[in-house]
C-alpha positions in Angstrom: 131.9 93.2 138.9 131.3 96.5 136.5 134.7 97.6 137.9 136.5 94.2 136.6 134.5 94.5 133.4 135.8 98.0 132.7 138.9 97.1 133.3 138.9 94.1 130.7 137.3 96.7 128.2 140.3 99.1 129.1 142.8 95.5 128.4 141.1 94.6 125.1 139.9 97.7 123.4 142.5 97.6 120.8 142.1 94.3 119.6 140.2 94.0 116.7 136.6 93.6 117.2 136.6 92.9 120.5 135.3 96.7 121.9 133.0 98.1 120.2 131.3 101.7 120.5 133.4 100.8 124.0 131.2 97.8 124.8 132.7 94.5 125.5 131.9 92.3 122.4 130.5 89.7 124.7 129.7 86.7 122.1 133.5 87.6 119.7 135.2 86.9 123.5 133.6 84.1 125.1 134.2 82.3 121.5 138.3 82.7 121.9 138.1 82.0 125.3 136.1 79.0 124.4 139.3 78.3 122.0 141.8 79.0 124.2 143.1 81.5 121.3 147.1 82.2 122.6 146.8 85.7 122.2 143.5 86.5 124.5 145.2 84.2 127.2 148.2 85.9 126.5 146.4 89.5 127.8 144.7 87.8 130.9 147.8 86.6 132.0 150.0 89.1 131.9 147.2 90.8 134.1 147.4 90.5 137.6 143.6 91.2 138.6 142.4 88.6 135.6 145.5 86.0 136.4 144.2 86.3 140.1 140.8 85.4 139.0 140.5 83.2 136.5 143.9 81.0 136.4 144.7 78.6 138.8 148.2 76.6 139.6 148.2 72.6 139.0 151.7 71.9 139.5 153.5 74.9 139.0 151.3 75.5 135.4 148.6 78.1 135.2 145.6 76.7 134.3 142.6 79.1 132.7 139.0 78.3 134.1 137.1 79.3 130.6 133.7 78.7 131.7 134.2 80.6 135.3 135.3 83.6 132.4 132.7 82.7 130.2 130.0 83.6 133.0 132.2 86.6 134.1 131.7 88.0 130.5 128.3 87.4 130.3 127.8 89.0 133.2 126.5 85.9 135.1 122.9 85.8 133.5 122.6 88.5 130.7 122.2 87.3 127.4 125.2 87.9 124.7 125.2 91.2 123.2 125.7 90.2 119.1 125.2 86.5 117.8 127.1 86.8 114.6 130.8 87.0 114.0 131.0 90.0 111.7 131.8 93.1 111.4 129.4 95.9 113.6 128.7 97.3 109.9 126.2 97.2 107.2 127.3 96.3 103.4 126.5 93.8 100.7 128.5 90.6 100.8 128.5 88.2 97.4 129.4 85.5 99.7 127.8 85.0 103.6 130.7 82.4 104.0 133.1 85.3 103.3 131.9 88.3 105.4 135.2 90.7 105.3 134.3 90.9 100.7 132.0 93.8 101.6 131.3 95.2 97.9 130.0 98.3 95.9 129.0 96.7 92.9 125.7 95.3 91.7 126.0 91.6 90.9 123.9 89.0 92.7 124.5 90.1 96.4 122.3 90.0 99.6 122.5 92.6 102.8 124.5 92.0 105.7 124.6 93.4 108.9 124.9 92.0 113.0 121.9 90.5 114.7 120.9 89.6 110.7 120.2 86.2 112.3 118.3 87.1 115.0 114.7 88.1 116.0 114.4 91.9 117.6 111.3 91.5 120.1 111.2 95.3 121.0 108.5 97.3 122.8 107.0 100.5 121.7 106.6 104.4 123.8 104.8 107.0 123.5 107.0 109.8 121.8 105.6 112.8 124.4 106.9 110.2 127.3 110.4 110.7 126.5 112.3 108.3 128.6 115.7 106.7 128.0 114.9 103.1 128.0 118.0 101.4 127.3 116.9 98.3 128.1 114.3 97.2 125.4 114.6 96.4 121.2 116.5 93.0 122.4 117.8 91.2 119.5 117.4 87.4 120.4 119.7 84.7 119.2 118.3 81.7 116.5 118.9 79.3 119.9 117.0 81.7 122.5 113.6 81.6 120.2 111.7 78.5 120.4 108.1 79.1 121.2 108.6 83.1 120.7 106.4 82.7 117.3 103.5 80.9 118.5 100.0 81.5 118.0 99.0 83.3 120.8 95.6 83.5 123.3 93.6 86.2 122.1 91.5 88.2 124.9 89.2 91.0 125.4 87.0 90.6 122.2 84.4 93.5 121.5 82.3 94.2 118.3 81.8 97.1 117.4 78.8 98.2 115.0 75.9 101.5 114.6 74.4 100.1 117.9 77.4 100.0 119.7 79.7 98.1 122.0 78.7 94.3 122.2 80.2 90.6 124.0 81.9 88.9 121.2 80.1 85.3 121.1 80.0 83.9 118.2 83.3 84.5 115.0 82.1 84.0 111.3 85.8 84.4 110.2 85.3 87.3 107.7 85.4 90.1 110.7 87.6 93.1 110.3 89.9 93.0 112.9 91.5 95.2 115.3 94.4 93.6 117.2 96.3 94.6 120.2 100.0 93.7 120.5 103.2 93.4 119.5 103.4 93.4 115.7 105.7 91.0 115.3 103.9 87.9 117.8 100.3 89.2 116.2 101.7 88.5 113.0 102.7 85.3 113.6 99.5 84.2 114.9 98.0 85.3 111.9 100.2 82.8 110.2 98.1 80.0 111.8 94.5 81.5 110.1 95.7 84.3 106.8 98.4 82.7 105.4 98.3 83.2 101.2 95.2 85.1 102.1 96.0 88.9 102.2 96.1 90.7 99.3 97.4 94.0 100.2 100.0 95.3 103.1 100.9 98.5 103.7 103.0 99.9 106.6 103.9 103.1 107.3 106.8 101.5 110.3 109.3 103.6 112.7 111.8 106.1 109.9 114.7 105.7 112.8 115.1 109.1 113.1 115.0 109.4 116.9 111.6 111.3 116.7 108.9 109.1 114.6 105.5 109.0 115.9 105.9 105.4 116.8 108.5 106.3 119.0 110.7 103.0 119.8 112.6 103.4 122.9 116.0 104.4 121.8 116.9 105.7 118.1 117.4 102.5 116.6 121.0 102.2 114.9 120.8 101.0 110.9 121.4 97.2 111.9 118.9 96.6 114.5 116.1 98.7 112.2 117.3 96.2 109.3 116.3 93.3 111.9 113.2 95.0 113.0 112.1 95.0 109.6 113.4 91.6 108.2 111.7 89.8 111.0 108.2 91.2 110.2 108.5 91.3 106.3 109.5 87.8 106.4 106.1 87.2 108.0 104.3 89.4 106.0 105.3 87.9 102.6 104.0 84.7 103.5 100.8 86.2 104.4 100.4 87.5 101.0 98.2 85.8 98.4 100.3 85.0 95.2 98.8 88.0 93.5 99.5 90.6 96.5 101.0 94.0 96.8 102.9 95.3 99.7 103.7 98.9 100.1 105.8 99.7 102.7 106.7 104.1 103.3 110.2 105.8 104.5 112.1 108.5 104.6 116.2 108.7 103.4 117.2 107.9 106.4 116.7 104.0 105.4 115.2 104.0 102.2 118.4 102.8 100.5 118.8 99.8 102.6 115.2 99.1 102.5 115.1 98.5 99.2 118.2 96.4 99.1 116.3 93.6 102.5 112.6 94.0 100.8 114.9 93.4 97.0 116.7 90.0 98.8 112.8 89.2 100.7 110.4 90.0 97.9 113.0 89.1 94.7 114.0 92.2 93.2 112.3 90.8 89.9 108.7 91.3 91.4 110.0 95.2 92.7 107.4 97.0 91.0 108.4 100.9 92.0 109.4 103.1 94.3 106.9 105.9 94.3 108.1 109.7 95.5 105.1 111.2 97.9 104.8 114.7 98.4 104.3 114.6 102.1 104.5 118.4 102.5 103.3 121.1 100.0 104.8 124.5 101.4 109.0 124.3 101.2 109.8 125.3 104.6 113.3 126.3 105.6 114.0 123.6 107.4 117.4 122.3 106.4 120.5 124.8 105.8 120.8 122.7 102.6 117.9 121.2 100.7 114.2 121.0 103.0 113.1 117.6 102.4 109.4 117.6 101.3 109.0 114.0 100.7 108.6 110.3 101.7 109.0 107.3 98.9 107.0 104.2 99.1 108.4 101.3 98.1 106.2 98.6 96.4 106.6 95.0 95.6 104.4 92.1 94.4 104.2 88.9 96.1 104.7 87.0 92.8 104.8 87.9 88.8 101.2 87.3 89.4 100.3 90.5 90.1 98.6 93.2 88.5 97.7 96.4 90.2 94.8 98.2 89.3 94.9 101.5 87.5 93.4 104.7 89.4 89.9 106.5 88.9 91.7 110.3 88.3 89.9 113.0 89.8 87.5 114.4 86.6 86.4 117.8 86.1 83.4 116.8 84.8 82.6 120.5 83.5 84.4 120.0 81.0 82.5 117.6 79.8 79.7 118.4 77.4 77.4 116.3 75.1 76.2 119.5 71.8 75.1 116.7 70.1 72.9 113.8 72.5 75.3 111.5 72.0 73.8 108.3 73.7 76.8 107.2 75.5 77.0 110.6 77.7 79.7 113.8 77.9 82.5 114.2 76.0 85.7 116.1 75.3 87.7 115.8 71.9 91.0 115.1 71.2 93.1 115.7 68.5 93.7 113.5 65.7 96.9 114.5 64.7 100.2 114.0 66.9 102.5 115.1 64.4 104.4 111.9 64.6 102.0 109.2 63.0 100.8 107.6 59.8 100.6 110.0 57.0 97.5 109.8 54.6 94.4 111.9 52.9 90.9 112.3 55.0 87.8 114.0 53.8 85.7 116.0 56.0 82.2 116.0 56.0 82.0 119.3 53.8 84.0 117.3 50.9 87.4 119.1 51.8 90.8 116.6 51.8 93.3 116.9 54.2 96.5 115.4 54.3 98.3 115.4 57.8 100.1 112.7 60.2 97.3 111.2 62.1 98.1 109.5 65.5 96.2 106.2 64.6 95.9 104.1 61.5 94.1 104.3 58.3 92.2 101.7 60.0 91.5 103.1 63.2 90.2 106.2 61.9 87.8 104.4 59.6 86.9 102.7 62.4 85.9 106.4 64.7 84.7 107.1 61.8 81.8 104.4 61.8 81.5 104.4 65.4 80.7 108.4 65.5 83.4 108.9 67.5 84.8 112.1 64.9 84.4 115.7 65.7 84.8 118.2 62.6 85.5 121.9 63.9 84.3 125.0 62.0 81.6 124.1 60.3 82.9 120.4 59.1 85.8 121.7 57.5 88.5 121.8 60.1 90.6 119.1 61.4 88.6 116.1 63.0 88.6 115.4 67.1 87.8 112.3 67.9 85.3 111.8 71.7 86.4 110.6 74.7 83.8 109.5 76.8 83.7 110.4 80.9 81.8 107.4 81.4 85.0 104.8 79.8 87.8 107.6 81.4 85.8 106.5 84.8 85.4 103.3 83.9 88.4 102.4 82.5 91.2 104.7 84.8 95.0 105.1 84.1 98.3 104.0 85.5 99.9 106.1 88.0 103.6 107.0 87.6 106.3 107.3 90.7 105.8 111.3 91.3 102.5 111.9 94.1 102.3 115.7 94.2 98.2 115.2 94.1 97.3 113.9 96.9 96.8 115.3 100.6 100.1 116.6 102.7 101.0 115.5 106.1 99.5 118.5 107.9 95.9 117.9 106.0 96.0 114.7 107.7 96.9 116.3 110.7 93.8 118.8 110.4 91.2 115.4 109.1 92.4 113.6 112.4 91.9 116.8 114.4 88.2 117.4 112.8 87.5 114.0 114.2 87.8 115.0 117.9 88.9 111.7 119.1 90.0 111.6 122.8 93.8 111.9 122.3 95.8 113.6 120.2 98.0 111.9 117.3 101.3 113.3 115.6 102.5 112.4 112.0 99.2 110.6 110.8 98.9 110.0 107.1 95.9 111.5 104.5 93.3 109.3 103.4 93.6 110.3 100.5 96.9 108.6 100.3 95.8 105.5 101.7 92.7 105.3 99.5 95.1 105.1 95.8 97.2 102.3 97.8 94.0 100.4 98.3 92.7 101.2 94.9 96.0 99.9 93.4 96.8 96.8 95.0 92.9 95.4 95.8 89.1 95.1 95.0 86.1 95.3 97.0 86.1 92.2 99.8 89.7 92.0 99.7 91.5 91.7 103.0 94.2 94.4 103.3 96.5 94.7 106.6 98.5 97.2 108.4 100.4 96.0 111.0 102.2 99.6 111.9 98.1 100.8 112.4 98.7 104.2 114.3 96.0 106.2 113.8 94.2 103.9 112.1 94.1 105.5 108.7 94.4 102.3 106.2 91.5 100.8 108.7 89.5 103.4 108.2 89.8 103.9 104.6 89.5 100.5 103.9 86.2 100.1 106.0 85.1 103.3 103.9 85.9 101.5 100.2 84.5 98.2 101.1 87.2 96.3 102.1 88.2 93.5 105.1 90.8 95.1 107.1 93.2 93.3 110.0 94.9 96.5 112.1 97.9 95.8 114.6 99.5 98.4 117.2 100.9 97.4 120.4 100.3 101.2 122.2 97.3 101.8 124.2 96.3 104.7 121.9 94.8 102.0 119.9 91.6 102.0 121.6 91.5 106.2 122.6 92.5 106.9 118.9 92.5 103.7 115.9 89.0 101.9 117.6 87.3 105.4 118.3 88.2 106.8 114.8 87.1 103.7 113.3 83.9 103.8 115.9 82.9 107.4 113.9 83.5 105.6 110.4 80.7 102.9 111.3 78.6 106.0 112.8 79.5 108.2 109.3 81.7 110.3 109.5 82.1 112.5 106.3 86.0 113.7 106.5 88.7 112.0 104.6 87.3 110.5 101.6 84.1 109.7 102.7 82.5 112.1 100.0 84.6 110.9 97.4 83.1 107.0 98.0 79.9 108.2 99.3 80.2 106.8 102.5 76.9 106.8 104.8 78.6 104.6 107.7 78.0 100.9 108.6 79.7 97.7 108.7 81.5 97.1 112.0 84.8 95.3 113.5 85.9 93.0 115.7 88.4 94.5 118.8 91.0 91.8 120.5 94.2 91.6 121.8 97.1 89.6 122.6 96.7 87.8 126.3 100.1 88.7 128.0 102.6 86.6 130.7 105.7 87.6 131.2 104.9 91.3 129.2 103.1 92.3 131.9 106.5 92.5 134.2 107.9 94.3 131.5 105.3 96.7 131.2 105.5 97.3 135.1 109.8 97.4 135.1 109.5 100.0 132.4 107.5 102.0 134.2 108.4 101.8 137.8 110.2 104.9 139.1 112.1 103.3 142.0 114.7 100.9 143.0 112.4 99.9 145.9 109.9 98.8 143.1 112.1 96.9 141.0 112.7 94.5 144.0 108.9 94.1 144.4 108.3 93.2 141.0 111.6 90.8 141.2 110.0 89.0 143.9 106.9 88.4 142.4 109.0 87.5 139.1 110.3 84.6 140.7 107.3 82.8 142.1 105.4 83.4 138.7 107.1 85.0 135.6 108.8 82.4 133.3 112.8 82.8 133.3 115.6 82.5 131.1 116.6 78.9 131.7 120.4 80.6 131.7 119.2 82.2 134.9 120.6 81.5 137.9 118.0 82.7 140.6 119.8 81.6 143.4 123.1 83.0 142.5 121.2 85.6 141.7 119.4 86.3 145.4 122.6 85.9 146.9 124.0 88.1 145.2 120.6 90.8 145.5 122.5 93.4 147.8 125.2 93.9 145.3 122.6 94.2 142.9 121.0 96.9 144.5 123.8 99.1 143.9 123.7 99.7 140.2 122.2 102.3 138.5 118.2 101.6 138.4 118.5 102.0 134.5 121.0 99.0 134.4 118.9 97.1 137.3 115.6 97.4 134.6 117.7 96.0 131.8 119.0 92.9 133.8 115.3 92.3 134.9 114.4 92.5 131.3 117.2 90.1 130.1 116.6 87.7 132.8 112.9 87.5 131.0 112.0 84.3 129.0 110.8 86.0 125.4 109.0 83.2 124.7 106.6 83.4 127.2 106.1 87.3 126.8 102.1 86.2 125.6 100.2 83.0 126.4 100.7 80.4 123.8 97.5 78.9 122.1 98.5 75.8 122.3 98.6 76.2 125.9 95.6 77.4 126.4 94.1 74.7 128.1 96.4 74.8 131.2 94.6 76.0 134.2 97.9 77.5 135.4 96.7 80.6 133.3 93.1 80.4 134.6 91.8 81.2 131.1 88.2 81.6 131.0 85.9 79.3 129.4 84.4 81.7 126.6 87.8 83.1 125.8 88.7 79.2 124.8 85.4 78.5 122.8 86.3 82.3 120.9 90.0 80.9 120.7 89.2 77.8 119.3 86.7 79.3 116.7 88.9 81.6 115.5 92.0 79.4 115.1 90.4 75.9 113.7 87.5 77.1 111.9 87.6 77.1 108.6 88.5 80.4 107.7 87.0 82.7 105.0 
């Protein structure tokens, strides 16, 4: 079979479209051969070995079997390798009916790309793992998803407060929440009991660069990141109260594209800026051209109804003095003059005039005047000052602009997670002092903000430390050894991070699930197994209990098993893998009643409370 396939690649790998990065364009060829279209039958013809195959004689004319070729192309039982019918390249179209009038110019245009239509169910590794796994981030056709985006069975609850580990029995429905899962399925779940309720997102998701922290699989090319991302941003803007904020960080290596997806999700008239952080302070030599020393962060309002908040600066409060017991506090004076302003006569307090351009109106300065706010230098003869008060600087706080060179670097945050002395070890985590202007920003005290790219747990944390409801999402088991421990030591007190800067004495506590798997469980186990002795163990348990692709043929499939055996073991995982129905990966809630599961009876009640009671 792989040597008849190679030799079609070899027959059609200069037509257009047909090969690409020397893969068979499975879904572009089954849709000619569908047609009949002259010139692909012309090709199989003229070959002997595909003649031999897939033509038969009916009086003295050659028939073509399409649907025996059909199943030759896809390989029997593997899912079709692109679902759209353009180009393998990125651009911005004017027109989605017209998909060749790629353009460069700005008008009203939307991103296009392959697998724009589809849903990318993809796994996570662990960077330090480093295996090839060439078989996951599976993009999934419109007509393969069905139940895919169902609520799911949650599992495993445990709260978490000063005294400890407890049973979960009873859900109020205003508990932080720490979730355990794939991102994209947890999200959607959340659609059933937060939608229109969060008011801040951020994400800090995989840079494609082949090394992130949250390292997926295989690097992933620019159209299946652009999937990735569509597929959970879509989710995430409906989650949003009408007056949210999401911030989403990335390097150059999608930025640009980023911008143009979140412009065609968000509307590009609620893009409120993209902000430049200064992720690294010292400028390394670590490009032979220009060292990159920052990441931008790209923030957008859910509607024109929001309004972030400005910022508390950081105050040297030395500077503030009070010579003369002013009862509204310290002080420092600013100059009255701007060179620039309205231009009339004052008199000073020793009886001297002065004639200047004054930054405020007559008005405004009569106004000072009354309200003691004017400072007269040497004596009462120089020109006035007016006060400015630390308490309405604190009180009041100032809009941030796009350039972040005041705030921790990457390797601070490396050394505040290492201070922590959690039981693993976590690269690339990002400084709470970073995370704690997001928050500030785009929410107030009680507000529910969510990260659904949690890592480290760095937003959870902050958040929990500035008074806010937090939902976290990570799919890697470092989640409990690293996110629930940190978070563990923010109840307890911890003083790193920020926690001096909001006076943090520890408290409050959270609420630890996690998605109940199916068939993810079989992926977990075929990632991992090591031989081709394994796989067929797992197949055969597969096939008396996993849920299959209903394109599956299992009985073709056993015949066939010896044949099987003799492809590589990475190609044996990713039929396995295919073969998987994606819809089943978790339990579905609304199947949780099915005793096929064997679901336990307080996991339902906790289910049930948490999905139909009236949330917060």
């Amino acid at each position: 079979m792989q040597n008849l396939q190679n030799e079609l690649i070899d027959l059609l790998k200069h037509e257009d479209n047909l090969v690409i990065d020397g893969h068979l364009n499975k879904n572009k060829i089954v849709e000619l051969a569908l047609k009949v279209e002259p010139q692909l039958i012309s090709l199989l013809i003229k070959n002997e070995t595909f003649k031999k195959h897939f033509f038969q004689e009916v009086e003295s004319v050659l028939v073509f079997d399409k649907i025996k070729f059909q199943r030759f192309v896809n390989n029997k039982s593997f899912l079709p390798d692109s679902y759209t019918a353009f180009k393998n390249k990125i651009g911005l179209i004017t027109n989605d009916d017209d998909l060749d009038n790629f353009i460069s110019t700005s008008n009203e245009v939307v991103l296009a790309w392959p697998h724009k239509d589809c849903v990318l169910e993809g796994g996570q590794t662990k960077e330090d793992q480093k295996r090839n796994e060439i078989f996951w981030n599976e993009t999934l056709a419109p007509d393969s998803v069905d139940r895919l985006l169902d609520a799911k069975v949650l599992t495993n609850f445990k709260k978490f407060d000063k005294d400890g580990e407890h049973k979960v029995t009873e859900l109020k429905g205003d508990e932080n929440l720490i979730i355990k899962g794939n991102n994209l399925l947890a999200l959607a779940s959340l659609l059933k009991t937060h939608r229109g309720k969060i008011k801040l997102i951020y994400i800090d998701p995989p840079y494609n660069t082949g090394g992130d922290g949250f390292n997926y699989n295989d690097s992933f090319n620019h159209s299946t990141w652009l999937t990735f991302m569509k597929n959970r941003l879509l989710i995430a803007k409906s989650l949003l109260k009408e007056d949210g904020f999401i911030f989403v960080q990335c390097d150059d290596n999608e930025q640009a594209y980023l911008k143009v997806l979140m412009d065609e999700i968000f509307d590009i008239k609620n893009f409120i800026s993209c902000i430049v952080y200064r992720r690294r302070k010292s400028q390394a030599n670590l490009s032979k051209n220009i060292s990159t020393i920052h990441d931008y962060i790209l923030c957008y309002s859910k509607s024109t109804n929001g309004e972030l908040n400005k910022i508390i600066p950081e105050i040297d409060e030395s500077n503030y003095k009070n010579p003369d017991n002013d009862p509204r506090g310290p002080y420092v004076t600013m100059p009255c003059t701007n060179g620039g302003g309205a231009k009339y006569s004052i008199t000073t307090p020793n009886g001297d005039i002065i004639e200047d351009e004054w930054r405020f109106k007559i008005e405004t300065y009569k106004k000072l005047e009354a309200d003691n706010r004017l400072v007269f230098p040497r004596g009462g003869s120089g020109k006035p000052r007016y006060k400015l008060f630390l308490a309405e600087k604190k009180e009041t706080g100032v809009v941030p602009n796009t350039w972040w060179d005041d705030l921790s670097s990457n390797q601070e945050a490396t050394i505040e997670i290492k201070n922590l002395n959690l039981s693993e070890n976590f690269s690339f985590p990002k400084a709470e002092k970073l995370i704690s202007r997001i928050i500030e920003l785009g929410s107030n005290v009680n507000d529910i903000v969510l990260d659904f790219h949690l890592g480290s747990g760095t937003t959870a944390a902050v958040a929990h430390k500035m008074n806010r409801k937090y939902i976290g999402i990570e799919q890697m088991d470092y989640i409990e050894t690293v996110a629930v421990d940190r978070l563990k030591k923010v109840i307890n007190g911890e003083n790193g991070g920020v926690s001096k800067e909001f006076n943090w004495q520890g408290g409050g506590a959270f609420v630890f699930t996690e998605l109940m798997t199916y068939n993810q469980k079989y992926i977990d186990l075929i990632q991992t197994t090591l031989t081709k002795e394994q796989l067929i163990s797992i197949w055969i348990e597969m096939q008396e209990t996993a849920f299959l692709s209903y394109q599956f043929d299992k009985k073709m499939f056993n015949e066939r098993l010896n044949a099987f055996k003799t492809a590589p073991i990475e190609e044996m995982k990713k039929y396995l893998v295919e073969v998987i129905d994606k819809n089943q990966l978790y339990v579905n809630y609304s199947e949780i009643n099915d005793s096929s599961f064997n679901i336990e009876k307080d996991i339902i009640s906790l289910n049930k409370k948490f999905y139909e009671k009236n949330r917060i």
